[in-house]
C-alpha positions in Angstrom: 3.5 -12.6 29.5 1.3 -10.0 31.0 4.2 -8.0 32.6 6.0 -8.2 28.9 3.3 -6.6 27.7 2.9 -3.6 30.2 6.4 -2.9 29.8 6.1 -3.2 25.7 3.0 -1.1 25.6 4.9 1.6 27.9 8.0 2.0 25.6 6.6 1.7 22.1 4.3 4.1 22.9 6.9 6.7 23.2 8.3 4.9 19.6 4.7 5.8 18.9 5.7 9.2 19.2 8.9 9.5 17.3 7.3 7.5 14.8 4.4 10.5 14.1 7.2 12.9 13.8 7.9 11.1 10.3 5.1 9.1 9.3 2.3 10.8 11.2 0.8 7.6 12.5 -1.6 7.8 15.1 -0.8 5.2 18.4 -3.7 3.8 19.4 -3.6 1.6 23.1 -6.8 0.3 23.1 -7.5 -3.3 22.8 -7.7 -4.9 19.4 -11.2 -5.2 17.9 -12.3 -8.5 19.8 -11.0 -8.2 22.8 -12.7 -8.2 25.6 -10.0 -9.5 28.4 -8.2 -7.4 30.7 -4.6 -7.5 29.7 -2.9 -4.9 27.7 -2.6 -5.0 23.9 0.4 -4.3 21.8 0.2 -0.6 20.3 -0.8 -0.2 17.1 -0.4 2.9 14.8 -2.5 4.3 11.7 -1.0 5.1 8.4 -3.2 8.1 6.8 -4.4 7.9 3.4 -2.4 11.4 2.8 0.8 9.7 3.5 0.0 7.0 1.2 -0.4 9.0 -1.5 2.6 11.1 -1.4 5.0 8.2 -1.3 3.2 6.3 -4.1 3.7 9.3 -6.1 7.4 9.1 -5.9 7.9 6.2 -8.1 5.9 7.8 -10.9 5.9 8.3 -14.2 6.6 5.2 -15.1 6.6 4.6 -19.2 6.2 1.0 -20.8 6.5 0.3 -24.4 3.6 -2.4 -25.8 5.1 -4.6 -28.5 7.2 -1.5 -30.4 3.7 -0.4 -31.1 2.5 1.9 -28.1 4.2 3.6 -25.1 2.0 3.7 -22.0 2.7 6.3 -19.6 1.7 5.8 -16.3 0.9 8.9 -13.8 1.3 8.5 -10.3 -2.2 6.6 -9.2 -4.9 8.0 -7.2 -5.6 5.8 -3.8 -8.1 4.6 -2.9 -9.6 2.8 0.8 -12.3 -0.1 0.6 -12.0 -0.6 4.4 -15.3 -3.5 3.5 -12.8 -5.6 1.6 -9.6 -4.9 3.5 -8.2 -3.9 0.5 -7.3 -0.5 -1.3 -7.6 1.1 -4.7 -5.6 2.8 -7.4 -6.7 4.4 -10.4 -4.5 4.5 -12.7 -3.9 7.6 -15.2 -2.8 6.2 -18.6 -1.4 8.3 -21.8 -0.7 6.2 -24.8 1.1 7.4 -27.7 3.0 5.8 -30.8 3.0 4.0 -34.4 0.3 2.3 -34.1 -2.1 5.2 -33.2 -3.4 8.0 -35.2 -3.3 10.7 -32.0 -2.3 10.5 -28.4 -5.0 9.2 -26.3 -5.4 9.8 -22.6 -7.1 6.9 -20.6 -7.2 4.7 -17.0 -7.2 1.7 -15.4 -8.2 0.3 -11.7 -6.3 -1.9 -9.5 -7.8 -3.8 -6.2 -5.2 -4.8 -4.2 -4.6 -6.1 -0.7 -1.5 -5.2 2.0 1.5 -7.0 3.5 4.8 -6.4 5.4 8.1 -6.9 4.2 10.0 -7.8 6.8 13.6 -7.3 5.0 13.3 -3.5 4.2 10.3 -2.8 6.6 7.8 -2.0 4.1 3.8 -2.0 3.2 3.1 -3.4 -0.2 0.5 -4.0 -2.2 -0.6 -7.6 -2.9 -3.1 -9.7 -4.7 -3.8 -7.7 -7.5 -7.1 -7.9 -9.3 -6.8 -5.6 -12.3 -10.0 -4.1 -14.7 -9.9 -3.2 -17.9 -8.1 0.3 -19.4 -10.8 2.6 -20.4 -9.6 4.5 -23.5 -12.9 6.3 -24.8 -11.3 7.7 -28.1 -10.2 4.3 -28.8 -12.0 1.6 -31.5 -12.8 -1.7 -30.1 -10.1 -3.7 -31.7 -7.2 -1.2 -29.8 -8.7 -1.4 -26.6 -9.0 -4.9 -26.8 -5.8 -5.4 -27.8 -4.2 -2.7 -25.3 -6.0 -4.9 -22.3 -4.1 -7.4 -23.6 -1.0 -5.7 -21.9 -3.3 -5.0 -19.1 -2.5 -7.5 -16.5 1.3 -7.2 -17.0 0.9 -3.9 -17.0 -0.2 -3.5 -13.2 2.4 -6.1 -12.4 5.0 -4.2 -13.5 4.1 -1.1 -12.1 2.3 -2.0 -9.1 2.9 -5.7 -8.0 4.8 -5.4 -4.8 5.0 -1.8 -4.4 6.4 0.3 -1.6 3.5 1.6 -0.3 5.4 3.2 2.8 8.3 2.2 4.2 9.4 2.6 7.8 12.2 4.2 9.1 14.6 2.6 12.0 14.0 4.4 14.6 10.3 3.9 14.2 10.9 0.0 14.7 14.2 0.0 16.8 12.0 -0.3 20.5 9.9 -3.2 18.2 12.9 -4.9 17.6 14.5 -5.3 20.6 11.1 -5.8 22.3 11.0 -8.9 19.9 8.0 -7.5 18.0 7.3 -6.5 14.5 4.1 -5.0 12.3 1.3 -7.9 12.2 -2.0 -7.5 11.3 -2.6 -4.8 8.3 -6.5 -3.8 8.1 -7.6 -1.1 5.6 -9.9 1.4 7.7 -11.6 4.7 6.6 -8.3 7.0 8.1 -5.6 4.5 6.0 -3.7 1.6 7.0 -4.4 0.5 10.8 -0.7 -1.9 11.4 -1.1 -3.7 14.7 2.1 -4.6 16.2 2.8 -8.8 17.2 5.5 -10.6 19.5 7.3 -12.3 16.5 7.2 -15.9 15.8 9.9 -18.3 16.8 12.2 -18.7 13.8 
């Protein structure tokens, strides 16, 4: 075990590299946090904040029509890292417009959510969604009450399993035929620290 993992900490660190010439992830081959024994860990690799961002914002706009009523148009969301709860952050830009309103109205949400790995296109999503209320202030009471409503659907639609970032082949191909795939995701203050794992027996 201890020479498999010399010899997978030698090659994927040179994936390491090819791998920051598209996502810009940083390798780090120092022992997990906890470790203290002398073998070698698995490389790991950070996913900056920046990076985030700028795939996120490639599946907005996004527009969703509330009961023939309203359309609510989503901008692309603002990210945010809450490395204390392992989780991230988006704020959501919201413009709603229709019938049932006198003038458009420009307003937010926030989504908490947590991180996994998709294993079947090799992407981060977002997970566990805990969604707060939209914040409308040029709206009466009984709209906003009735727009949050929608609210929880809402960040289903448009954020429930998410492509956060997805990676490209040759960033796993060494991973793969090493017999190892992205583990562990922990929310840090840089982005996304992904720490590589020998895969489970199927």
């Amino acid at each position: 075990m201890q020479r498999r993992q010399l010899v997978c900490s030698g090659l994927l660190l040179g994936t390491g590299v090819a791998a920051a010439q598209t996502a810009t992830p940083t390798p780090v081959p120092s022992a997990a946090p906890g470790d203290s024994g002398s073998t070698t860990a698995l490389p790991r690799f950070t996913v900056p904040l920046d990076l985030l961002q700028t795939e996120v914002a490639k599946r907005f706009p996004l527009r969703y029509p509330v009961a023939g009523l309203v359309n609510l148009d989503l901008a692309s969301p603002r990210l945010g890292l809450l490395p204390e709860q392992n989780r991230m952050r988006a704020q959501m830009p919201v413009t709603a417009a229709g019938p049932a309103l006198a003038r458009t109205q420009q307003g937010s949400f926030t989504v908490d959510f947590g991180l996994r790995y998709e294993h079947s296109d090799r992407s981060l999503r977002a997970h566990q969604l805990k969604v707060y209320r939209f914040r409308f202030p040029g709206l009466p009471a009984e709209a906003l009450d009735m727009l949050n409503t929608y609210a929880p659907a809402l960040a289903e639609q448009a954020l429930r399993e998410v492509v956060l970032y997805q990676l490209q082949p040759r960033e796993t191909a060494m991973a793969d035929l090493l017999g190892l795939r992205p583990g562990r995701i922990s929310v840090t203050e840089q982005g996304l620290l992904v720490e590589l794992a020998i895969k489970s027996p199927s």
